[in-house]
C-alpha positions, -999 to +999 in steps of 0.1 A: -592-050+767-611-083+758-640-083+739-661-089+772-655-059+788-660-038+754-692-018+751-720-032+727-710-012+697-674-013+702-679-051+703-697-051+673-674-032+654-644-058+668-664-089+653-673-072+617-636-058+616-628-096+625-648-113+601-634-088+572-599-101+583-611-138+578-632-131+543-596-112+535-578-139+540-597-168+530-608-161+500-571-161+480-568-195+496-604-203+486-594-195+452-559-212+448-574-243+462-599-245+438-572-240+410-551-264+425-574-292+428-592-287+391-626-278+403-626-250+385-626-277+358-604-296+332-603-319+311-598-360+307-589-382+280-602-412+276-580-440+251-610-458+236-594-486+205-556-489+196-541-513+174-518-517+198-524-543+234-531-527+266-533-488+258-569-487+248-600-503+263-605-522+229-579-537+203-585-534+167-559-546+144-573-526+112-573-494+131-540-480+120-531-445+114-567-437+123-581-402+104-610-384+091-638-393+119-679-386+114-711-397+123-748-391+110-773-379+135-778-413+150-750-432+137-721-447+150-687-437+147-670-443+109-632-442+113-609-439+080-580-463+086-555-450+067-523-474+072-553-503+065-574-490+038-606-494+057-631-479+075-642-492+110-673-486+135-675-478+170-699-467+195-694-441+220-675-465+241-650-478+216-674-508+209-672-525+175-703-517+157-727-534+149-729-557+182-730-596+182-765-608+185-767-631+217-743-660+217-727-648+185-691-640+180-683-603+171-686-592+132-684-557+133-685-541+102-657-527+081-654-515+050-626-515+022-621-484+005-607-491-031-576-477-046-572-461-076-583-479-109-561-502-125-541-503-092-519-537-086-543-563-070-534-559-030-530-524-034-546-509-003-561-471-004-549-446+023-578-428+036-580-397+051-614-378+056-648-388+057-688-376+052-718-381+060-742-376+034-781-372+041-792-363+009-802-384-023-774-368-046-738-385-048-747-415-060-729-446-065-736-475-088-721-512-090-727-546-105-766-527-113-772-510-083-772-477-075-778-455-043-770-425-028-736-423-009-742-422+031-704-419+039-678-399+012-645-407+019-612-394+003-581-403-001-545-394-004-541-413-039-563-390-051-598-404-049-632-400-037-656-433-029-692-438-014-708-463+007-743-476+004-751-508+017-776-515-008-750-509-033-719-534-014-721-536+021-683-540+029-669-521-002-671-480-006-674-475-047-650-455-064-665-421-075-641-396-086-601-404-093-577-380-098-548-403-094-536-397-126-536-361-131-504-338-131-485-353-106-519-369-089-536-352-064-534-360-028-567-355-007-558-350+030-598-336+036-629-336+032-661-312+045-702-311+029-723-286+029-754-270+010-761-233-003-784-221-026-768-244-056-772-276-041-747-297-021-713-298-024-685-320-008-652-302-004-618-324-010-584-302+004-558-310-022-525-307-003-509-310-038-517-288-061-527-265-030-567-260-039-598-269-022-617-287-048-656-290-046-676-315-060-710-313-067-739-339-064-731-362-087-689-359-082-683-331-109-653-307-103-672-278-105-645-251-093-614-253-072-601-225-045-575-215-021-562-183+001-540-167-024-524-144+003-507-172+020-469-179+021-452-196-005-455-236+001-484-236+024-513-254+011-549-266+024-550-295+050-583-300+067-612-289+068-645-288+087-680-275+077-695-251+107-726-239+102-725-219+066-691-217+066-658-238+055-633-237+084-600-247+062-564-255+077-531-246+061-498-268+065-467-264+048-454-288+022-430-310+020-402-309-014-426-337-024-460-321-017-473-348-002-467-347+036-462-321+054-435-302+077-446-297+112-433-268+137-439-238+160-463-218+139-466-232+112-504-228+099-528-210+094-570-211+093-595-195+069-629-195+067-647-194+032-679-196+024-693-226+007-692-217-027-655-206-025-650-173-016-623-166+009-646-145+043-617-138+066-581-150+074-589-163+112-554-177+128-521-173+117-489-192+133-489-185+166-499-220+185-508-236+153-482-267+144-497-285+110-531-281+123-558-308+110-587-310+133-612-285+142-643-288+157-664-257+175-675-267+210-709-268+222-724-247+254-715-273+274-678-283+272-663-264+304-635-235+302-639-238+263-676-236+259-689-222+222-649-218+217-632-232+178-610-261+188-577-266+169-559-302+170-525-294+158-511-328+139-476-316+148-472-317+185-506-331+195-520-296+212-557-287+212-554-249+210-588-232+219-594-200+201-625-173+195-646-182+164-652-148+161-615-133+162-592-160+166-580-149+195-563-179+216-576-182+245-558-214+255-556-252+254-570-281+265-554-293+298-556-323+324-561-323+358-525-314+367-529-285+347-505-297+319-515-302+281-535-325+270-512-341+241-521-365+221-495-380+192-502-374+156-537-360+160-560-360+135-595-356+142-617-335+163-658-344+166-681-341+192-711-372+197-743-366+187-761-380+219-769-413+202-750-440+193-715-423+190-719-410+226-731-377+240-728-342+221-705-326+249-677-351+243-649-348+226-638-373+202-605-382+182-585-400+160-547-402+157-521-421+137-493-425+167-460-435+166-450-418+135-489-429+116-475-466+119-504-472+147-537-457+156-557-445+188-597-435+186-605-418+220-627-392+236-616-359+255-645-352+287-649-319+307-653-324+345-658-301+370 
């Protein structure tokens, strides 16, 4: 019988039976599609300066094995080079910074970190995290003049240097130098932060397998680690979030001094800033010589509020619950497949200024084996 010829409340009952049918069906498909096309969301990276021609959207010859990455809150980007021994500025677009005036060639700046003292002349420095510093403590002197440090970098010889211009505009000053004892440490870190003592910067020392803090005016005032770990793992990076230290654990190499990437091999703590271990967070699982980490704000898609982990051995960004470390899954392109990036180091968001907006992802890495660099950004569209 056709619909027609159907009484009014048999026909009724056809067309809301009907339209069931059609919700029942469409909405899978509804839901696939939006899958399958990313607009439930994903993510897009964005190569911003290379060493290297015609991968980036800007060349830069001194940005090799590109590391520690910070900004202040209206800064640009500083950059530790650490196959050049330099520091180098961008803007949220990969820019050199500062910008030519009109009808001026480009100068940007960049800045030489030095080596250890009594190094061979030529002998560059290989640095590896960086600070900013917005307090009147750590201060540097030279040649007469003093000022507080606005960037902290450290190194893996062993050192830690400031940078005021006032002080040498293209030179950091060297601060604290550790080259020399035991077998010399090797700094792969550095994190700042304040509690009721004062400030403190926070070098991981991948040798001797200790976080060592410094306080205001670069005193070794105690040194720490996660005594519960496995046998050859020591700290890696390290970020300040909020109160807290967010530390990463790699394993060592025979020579303490690199170390030996694979499936699950890492670990992250959190401590609180004057040293005390709070909680194990992650262990193995995902984690592959993880360096970076950086906690994402309300407004970075799937992974919104979510603790970011760049592993430095097979380029993931695992996403995981601050609160319990529970993964809850990485970082992928439109395609659905991994984001990976080659020898990634570090993980910061902009701080809607001059290094670009607070809701973008930005990163360093030292690719092909550290021999060349890559400074980039990670956006979420949806």
């Amino acid at each position: 019988m056709h619909a027609q010829h159907m009484p009014g409340r048999l026909r009724l009952l056809a067309t809301v039976i009907l339209l069931t049918l059609a919700l029942l069906v469409a909405v899978p498909i509804a839901v696939f599609a939006q899958s399958a096309d990313g607009s439930e969301g994903f993510y897009r990276q964005t190569n911003l300066v290379s060493d290297l021609p015609d991968i980036a959207r800007v060349q830069d010859k001194n940005l090799v094995n590109s590391w520690g990455l910070v900004h202040g809150p209206a800064t640009p980007w500083w950059v530790a080079d650490n196959g050049t021994g330099v520091s180098t500025l961008y803007d949220g677009n990969g820019t050199p910074f500062p910008p030519p005036p009109p009808n001026q060639p480009p100068a940007p700046l960049v800045v030489i970190i030095p080596p250890p003292a009594g190094a061979a002349p030529g002998t560059l420095a290989a640095p590896t995290g960086v600070v900013f510093n917005g307090t009147s403590g750590f201060v540097v002197s030279q040649g007469g003049k003093s000022g507080a440090a606005l960037f902290i970098f450290s190194t893996e010889d062993g050192t830690i240097s400031g940078w005021n211009p006032g002080v040498d505009r293209t030179h950091a000053v060297l601060a604290v130098d550790r080259s020399a004892v035991g077998a010399g440490a090797v700094y792969k870190g550095l994190a700042i932060n304040s509690n009721e003592d004062g400030t403190f910067i926070y070098a991981t020392n991948f040798r001797f397998g200790k976080i060592e803090m410094f306080n205001s005016k670069f005193h070794l005032v105690r040194s720490f680690t996660d005594h519960h770990l496995p046998e050859g793992y020591a700290p890696f990076g390290i970020q300040s979030i909020g109160p807290y230290l967010y530390v990463t654990f790699a394993l060592q190499n025979s020579a303490r001094h690199d170390d030996v990437a694979g499936p699950g091999h890492g670990f992250v703590d959190v401590f609180s800033t004057s040293g005390h271990l709070i909680r194990r967070l992650i262990s193995r699982g995902s984690l592959n010589s993880p360096w970076g980490l950086a906690h994402a704000p309300a407004n970075f898609g799937q992974f919104s509020n979510d603790l970011l982990v760049g592993n430095f051995g097979d380029g993931h960004i695992n996403a995981y619950n601050p609160k319990t470390g529970e993964r809850v899954g990485q970082l992928e392109d439109k395609a659905g497949d991994p984001i990976v990036i080659d020898g990634l180091w570090a993980l910061e968001f902009g701080n809607d200024a001059t290094a670009g907006p607070s809701n973008v992802l930005f990163f360093t890495a030292g690719i092909d084996g550290e021999m060349h660099g890559l400074f980039g950004k990670i956006e979420s569209v949806s």
